[in-house]
C-alpha positions as protocol buffer text, in pm:
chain_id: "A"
residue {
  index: 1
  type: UNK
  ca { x: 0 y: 0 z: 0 }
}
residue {
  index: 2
  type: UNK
  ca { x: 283 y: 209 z: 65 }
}
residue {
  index: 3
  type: UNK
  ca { x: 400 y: 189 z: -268 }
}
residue {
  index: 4
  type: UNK
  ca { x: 93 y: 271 z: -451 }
}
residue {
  index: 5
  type: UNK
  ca { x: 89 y: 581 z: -263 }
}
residue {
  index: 6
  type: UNK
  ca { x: 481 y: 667 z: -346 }
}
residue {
  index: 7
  type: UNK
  ca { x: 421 y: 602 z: -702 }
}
residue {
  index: 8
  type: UNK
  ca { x: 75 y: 794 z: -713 }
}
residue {
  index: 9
  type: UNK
  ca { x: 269 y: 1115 z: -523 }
}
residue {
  index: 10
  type: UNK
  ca { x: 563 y: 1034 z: -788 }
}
residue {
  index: 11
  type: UNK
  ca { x: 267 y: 1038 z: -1107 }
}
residue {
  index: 12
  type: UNK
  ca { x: 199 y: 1367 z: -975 }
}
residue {
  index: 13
  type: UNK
  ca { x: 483 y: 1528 z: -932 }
}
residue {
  index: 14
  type: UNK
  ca { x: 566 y: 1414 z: -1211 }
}
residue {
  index: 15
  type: UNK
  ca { x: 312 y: 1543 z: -1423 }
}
residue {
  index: 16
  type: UNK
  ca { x: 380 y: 1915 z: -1461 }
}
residue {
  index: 17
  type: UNK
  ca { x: 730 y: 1850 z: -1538 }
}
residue {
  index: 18
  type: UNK
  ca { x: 596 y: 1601 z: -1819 }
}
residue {
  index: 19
  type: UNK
  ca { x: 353 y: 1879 z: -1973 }
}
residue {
  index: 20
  type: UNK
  ca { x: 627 y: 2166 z: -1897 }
}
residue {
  index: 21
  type: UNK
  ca { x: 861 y: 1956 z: -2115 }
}
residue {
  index: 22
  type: UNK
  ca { x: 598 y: 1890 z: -2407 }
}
residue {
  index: 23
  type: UNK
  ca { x: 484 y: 2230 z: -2445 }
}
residue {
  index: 24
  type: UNK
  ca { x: 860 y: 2355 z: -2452 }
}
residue {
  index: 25
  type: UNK
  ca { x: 938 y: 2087 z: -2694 }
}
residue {
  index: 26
  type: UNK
  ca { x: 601 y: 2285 z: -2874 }
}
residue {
  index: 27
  type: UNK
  ca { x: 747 y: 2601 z: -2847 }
}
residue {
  index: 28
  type: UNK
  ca { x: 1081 y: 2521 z: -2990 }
}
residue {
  index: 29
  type: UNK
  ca { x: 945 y: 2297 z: -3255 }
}
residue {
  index: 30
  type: UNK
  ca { x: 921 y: 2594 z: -3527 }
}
residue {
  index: 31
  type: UNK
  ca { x: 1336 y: 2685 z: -3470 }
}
residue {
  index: 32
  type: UNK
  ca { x: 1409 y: 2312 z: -3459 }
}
residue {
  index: 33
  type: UNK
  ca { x: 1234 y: 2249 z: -3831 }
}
residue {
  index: 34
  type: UNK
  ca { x: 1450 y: 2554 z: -3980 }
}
residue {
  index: 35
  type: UNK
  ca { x: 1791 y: 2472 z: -3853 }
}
residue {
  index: 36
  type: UNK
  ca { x: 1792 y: 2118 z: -3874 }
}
residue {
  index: 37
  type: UNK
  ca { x: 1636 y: 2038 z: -4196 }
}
residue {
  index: 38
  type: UNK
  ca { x: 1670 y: 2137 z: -4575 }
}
residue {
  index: 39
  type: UNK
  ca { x: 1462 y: 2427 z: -4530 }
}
residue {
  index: 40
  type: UNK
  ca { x: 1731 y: 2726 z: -4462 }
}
residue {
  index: 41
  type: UNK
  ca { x: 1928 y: 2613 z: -4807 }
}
residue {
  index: 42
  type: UNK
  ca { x: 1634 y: 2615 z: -5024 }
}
residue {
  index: 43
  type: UNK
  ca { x: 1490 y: 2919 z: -4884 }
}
residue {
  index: 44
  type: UNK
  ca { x: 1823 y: 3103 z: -4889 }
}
residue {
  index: 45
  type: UNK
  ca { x: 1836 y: 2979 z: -5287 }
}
residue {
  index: 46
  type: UNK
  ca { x: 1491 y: 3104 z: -5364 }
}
residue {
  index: 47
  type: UNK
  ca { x: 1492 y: 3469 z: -5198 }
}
residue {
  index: 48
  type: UNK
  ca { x: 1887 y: 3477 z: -5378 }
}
residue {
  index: 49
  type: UNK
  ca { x: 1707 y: 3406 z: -5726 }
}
residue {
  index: 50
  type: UNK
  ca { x: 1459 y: 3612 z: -5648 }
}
residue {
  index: 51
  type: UNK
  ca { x: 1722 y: 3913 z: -5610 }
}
residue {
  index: 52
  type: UNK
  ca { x: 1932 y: 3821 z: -5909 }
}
residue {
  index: 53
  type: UNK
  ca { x: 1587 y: 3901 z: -6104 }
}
residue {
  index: 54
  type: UNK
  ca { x: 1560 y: 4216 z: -6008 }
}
residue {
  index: 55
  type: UNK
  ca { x: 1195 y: 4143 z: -5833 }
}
residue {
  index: 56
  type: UNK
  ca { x: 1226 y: 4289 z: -5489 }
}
residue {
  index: 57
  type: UNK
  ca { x: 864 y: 4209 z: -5339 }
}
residue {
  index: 58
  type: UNK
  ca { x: 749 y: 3921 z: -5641 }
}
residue {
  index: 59
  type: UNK
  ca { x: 702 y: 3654 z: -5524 }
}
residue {
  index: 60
  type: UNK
  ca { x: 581 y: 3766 z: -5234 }
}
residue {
  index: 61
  type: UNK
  ca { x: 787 y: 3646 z: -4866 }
}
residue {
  index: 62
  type: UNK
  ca { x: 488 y: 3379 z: -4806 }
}
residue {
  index: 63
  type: UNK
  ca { x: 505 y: 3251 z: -5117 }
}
residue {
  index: 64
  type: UNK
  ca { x: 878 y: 3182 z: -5131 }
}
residue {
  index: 65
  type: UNK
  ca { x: 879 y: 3025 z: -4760 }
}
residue {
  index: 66
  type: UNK
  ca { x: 541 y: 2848 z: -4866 }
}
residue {
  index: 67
  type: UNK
  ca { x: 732 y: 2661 z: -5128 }
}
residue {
  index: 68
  type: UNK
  ca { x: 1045 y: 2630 z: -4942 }
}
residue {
  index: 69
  type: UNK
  ca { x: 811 y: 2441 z: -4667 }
}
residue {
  index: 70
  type: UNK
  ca { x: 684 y: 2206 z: -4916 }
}
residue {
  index: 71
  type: UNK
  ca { x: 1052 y: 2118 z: -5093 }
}
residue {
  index: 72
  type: UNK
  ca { x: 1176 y: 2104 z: -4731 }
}
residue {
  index: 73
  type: UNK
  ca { x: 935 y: 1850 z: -4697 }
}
residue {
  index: 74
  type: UNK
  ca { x: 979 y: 1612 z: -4988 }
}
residue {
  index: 75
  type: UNK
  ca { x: 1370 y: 1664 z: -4888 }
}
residue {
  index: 76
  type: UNK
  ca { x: 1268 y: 1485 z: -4547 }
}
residue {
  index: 77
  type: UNK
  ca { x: 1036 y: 1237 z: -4648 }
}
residue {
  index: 78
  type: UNK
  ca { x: 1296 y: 988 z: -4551 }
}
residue {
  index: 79
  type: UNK
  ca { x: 1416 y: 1162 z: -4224 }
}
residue {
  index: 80
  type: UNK
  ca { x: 1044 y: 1197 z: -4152 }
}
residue {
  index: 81
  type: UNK
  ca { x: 946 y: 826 z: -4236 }
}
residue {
  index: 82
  type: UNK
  ca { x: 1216 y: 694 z: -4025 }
}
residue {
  index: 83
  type: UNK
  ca { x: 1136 y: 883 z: -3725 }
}
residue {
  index: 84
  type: UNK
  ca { x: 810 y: 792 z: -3716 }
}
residue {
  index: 85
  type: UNK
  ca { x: 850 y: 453 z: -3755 }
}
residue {
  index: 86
  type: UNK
  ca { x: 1144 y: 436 z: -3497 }
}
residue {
  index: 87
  type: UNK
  ca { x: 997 y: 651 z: -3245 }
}
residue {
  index: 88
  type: UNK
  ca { x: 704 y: 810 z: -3310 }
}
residue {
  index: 89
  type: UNK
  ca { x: 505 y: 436 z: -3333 }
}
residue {
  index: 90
  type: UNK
  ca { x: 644 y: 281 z: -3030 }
}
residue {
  index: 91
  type: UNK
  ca { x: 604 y: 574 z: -2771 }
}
residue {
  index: 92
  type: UNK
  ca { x: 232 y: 590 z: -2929 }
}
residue {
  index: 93
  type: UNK
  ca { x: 224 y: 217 z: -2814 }
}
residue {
  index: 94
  type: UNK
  ca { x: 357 y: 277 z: -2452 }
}
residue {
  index: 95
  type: UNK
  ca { x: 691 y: 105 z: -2580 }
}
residue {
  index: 96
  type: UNK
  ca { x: 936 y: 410 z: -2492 }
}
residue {
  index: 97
  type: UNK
  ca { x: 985 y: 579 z: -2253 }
}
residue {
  index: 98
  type: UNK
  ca { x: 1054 y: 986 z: -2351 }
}
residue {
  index: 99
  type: UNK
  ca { x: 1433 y: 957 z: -2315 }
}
residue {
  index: 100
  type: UNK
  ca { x: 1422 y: 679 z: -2518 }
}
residue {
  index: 101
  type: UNK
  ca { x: 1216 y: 849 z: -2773 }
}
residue {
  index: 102
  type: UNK
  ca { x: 1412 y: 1151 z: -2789 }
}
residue {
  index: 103
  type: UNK
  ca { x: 1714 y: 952 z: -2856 }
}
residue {
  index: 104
  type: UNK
  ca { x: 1527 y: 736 z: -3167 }
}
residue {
  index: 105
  type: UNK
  ca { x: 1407 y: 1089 z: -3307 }
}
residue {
  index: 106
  type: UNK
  ca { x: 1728 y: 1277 z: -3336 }
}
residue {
  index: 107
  type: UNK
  ca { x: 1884 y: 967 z: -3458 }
}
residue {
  index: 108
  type: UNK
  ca { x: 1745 y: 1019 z: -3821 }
}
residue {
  index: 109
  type: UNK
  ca { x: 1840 y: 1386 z: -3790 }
}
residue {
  index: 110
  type: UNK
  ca { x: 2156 y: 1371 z: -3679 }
}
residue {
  index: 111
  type: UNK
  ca { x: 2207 y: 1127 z: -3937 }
}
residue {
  index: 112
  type: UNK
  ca { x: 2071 y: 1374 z: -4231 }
}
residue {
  index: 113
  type: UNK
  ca { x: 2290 y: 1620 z: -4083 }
}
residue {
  index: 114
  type: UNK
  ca { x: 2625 y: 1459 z: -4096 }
}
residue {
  index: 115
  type: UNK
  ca { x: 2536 y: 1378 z: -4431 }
}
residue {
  index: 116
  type: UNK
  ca { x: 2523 y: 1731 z: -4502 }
}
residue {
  index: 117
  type: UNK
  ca { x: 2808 y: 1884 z: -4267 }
}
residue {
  index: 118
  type: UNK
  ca { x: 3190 y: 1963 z: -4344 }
}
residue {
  index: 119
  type: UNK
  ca { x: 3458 y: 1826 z: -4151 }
}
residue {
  index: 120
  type: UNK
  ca { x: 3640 y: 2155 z: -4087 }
}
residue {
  index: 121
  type: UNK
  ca { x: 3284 y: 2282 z: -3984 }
}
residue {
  index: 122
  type: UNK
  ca { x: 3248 y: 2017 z: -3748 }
}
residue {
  index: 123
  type: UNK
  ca { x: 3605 y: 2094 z: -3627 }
}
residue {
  index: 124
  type: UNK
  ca { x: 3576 y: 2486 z: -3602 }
}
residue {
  index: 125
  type: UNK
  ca { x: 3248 y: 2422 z: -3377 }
}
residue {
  index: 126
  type: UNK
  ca { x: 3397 y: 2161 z: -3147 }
}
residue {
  index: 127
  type: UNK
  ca { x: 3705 y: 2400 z: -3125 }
}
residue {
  index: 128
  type: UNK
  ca { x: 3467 y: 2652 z: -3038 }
}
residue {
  index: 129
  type: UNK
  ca { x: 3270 y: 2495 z: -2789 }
}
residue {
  index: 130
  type: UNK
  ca { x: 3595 y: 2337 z: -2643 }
}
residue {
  index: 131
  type: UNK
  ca { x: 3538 y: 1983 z: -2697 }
}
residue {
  index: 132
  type: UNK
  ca { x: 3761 y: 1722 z: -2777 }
}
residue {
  index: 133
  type: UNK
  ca { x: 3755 y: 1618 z: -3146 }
}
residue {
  index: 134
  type: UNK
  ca { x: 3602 y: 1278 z: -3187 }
}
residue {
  index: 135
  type: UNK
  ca { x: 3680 y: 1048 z: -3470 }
}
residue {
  index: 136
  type: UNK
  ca { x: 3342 y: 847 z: -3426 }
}
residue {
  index: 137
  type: UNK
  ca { x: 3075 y: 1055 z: -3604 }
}
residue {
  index: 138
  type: UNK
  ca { x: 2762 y: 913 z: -3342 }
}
residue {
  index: 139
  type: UNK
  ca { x: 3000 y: 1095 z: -3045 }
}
residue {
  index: 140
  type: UNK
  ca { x: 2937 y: 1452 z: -3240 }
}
residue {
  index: 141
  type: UNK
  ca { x: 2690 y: 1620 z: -2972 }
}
residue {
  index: 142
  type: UNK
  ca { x: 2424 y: 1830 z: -3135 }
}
residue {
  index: 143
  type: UNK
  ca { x: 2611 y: 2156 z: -3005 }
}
residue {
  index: 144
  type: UNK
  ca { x: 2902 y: 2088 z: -3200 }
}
residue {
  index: 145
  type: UNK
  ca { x: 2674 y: 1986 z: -3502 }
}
residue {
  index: 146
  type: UNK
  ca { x: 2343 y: 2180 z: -3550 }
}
residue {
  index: 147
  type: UNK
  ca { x: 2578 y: 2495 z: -3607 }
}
residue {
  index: 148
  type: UNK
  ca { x: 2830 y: 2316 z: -3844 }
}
residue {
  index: 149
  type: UNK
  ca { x: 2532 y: 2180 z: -4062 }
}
residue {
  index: 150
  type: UNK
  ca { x: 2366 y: 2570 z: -4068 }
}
residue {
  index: 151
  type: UNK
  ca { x: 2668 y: 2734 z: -4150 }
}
residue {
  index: 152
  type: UNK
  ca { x: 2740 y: 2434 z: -4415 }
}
residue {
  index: 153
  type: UNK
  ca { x: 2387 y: 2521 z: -4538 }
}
residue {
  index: 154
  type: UNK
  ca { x: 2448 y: 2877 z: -4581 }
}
residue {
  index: 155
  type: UNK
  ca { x: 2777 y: 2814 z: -4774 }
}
residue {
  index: 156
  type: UNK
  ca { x: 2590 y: 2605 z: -4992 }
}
residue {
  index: 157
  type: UNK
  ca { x: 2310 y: 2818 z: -5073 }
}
residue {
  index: 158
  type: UNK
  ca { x: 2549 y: 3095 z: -5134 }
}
residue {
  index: 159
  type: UNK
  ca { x: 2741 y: 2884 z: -5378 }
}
residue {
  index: 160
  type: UNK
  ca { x: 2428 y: 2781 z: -5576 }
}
residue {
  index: 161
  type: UNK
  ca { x: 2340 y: 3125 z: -5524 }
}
residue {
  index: 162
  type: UNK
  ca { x: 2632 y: 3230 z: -5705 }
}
residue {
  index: 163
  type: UNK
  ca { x: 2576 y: 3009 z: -6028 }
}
residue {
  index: 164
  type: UNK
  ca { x: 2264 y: 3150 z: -6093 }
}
residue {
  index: 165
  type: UNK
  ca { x: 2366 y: 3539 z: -6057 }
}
residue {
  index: 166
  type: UNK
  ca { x: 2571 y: 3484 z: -6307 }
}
residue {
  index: 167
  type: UNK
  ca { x: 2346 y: 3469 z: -6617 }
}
residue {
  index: 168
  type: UNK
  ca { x: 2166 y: 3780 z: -6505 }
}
residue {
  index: 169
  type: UNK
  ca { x: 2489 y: 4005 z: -6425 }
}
residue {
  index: 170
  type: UNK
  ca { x: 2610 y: 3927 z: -6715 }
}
residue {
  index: 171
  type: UNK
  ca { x: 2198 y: 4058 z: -6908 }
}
residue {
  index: 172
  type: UNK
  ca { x: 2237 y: 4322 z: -6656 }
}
residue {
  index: 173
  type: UNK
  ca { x: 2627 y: 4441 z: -6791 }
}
residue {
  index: 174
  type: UNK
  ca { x: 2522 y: 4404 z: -7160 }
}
residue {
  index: 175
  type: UNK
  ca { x: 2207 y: 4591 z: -7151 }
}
residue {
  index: 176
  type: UNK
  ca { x: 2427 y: 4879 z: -6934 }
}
residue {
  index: 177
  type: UNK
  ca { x: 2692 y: 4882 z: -7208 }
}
residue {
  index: 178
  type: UNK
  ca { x: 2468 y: 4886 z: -7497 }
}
residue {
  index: 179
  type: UNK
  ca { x: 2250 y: 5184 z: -7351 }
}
residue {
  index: 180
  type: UNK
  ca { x: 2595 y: 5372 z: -7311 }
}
residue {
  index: 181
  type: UNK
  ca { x: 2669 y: 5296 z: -7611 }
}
residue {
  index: 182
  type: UNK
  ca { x: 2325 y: 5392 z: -7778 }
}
residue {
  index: 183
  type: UNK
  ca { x: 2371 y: 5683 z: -7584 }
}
residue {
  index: 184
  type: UNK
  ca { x: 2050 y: 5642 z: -7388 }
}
residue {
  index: 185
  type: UNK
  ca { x: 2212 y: 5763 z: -7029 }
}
residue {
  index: 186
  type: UNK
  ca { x: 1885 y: 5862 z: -6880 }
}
residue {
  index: 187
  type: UNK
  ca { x: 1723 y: 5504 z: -6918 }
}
residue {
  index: 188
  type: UNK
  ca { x: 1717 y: 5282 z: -6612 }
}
residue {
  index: 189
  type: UNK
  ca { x: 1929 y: 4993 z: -6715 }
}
residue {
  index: 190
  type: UNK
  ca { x: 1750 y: 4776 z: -6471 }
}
residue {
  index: 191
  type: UNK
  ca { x: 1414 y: 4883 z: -6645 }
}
residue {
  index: 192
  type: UNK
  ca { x: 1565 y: 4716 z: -6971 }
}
residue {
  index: 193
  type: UNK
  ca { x: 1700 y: 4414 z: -6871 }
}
residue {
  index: 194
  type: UNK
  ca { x: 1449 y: 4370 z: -6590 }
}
residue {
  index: 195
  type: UNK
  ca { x: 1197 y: 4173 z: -6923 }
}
residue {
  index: 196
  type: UNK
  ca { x: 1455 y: 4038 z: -7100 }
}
residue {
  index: 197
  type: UNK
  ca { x: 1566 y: 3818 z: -6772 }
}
residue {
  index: 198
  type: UNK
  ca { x: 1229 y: 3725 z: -6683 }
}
residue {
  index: 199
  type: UNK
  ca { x: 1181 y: 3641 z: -7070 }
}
residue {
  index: 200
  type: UNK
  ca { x: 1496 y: 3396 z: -6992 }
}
residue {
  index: 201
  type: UNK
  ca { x: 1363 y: 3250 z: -6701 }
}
residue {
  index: 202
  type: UNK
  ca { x: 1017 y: 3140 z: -6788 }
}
residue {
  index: 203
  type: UNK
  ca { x: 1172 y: 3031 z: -7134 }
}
residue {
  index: 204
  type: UNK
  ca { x: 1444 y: 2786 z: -6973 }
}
residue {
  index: 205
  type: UNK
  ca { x: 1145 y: 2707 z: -6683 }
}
residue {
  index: 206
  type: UNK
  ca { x: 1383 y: 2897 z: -6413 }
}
residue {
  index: 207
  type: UNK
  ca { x: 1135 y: 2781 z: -6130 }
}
residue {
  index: 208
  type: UNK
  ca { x: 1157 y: 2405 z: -6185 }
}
residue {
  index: 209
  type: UNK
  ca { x: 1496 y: 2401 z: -6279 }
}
residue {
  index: 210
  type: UNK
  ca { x: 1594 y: 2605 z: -5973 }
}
residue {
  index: 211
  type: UNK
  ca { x: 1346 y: 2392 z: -5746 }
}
residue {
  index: 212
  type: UNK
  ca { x: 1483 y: 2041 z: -5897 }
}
residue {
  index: 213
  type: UNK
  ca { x: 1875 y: 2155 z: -5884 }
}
residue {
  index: 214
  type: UNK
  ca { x: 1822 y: 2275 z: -5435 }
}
residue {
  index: 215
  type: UNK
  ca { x: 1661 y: 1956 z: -5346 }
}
residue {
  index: 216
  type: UNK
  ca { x: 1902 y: 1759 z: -5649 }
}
residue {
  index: 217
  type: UNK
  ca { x: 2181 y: 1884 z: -5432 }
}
residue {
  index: 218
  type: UNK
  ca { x: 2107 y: 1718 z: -5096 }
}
residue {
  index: 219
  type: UNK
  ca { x: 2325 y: 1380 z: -5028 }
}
């Protein structure tokens, strides 16, 4: 009888703890899907091509993280599917207990993420955090690695980023030249070419070729 009574007064002391926990795990949930999934690549990409044509407000901020959401999505599929199935399921069932599921979730993640992540990331951030450098890739704490795979993300984005200004700087230096040429110094040059690189996008399908080379370029 004395242990029913130690294990109800443990239930409820329990029990705020429990729901503190969930509804911080709620709270932090939004931050968690940006910086450890695909998402802050592809939307870096798509607000950099966005720039390089000139558009400033089209298409519109929801729009752009709208789609980002849903590539960030089919990016994860896997990750997703996996965590479900490893821990998702079996706590549903009563089969884990939340340490354990914590541990089967970020599994999948942290696996995604060293996928992604560059050694000398990995070995500025444990420098940083003063850790000892590991040669075991499971004994990277998520410290060290959540900021190595963001910055890795960022140089990555910037790189594709990159590759597709280049095609439009090089519209936006020809039309310049040509109006100085012509003469024509009181025309906007990014009036000119603003058409002719939005006539070159939609004729090479810029939006599907942009949206199939960001998630292409996930290993």
């Amino acid at each position: 009888m004395d242990d029913l009574f130690a294990l109800a007064a443990h239930a409820r002391a329990s029990l705020p703890i429990d729901v503190l926990a969930g509804l911080t795990l709620l709270a932090l949930l939004p931050f968690v899907a940006v910086m450890t999934t695909s998402f802050v690549r592809i939307v870096v990409v798509l607000s950099l091509v966005r720039s390089a044509l000139g558009t400033a407000a089209v298409p519109p901020n929801a729009i752009l993280t709208g789609l980002a959401l849903v590539l960030t999505f089919v990016v994860m599929t896997p990750t997703l599917q996996a965590i479900s199935r490893d821990a998702v399921r079996p706590y549903a069932r009563g089969e884990l207990s939340q340490a354990a599921f914590f541990r089967r979730a970020v599994a999948p993640l942290r696996a995604f993420m060293l996928r992604q992540a560059h050694a000398k990331d990995l070995t500025l951030f444990a420098r940083v955090a003063r850790r000892p450098q590991k040669d075991a890739a499971a004994a990277v704490p998520l410290s060290v690695l959540v900021p190595a795979f963001v910055v890795g993300e960022l140089r990555s984005a910037f790189a594709i980023g990159v590759a597709l200004y280049l095609p439009f700087l090089a519209i936006a230096l020809a039309v310049a030249a040509i109006l100085m040429g012509l003469g024509m110094l009181m025309l906007s040059p990014p009036i000119v070419s603003l058409p002719i690189k939005l006539l070159l996008f939609v004729s090479v399908d810029g939006w599907a070729l942009v949206c199939a080379g960001v998630t292409g370029s996930f290993r």
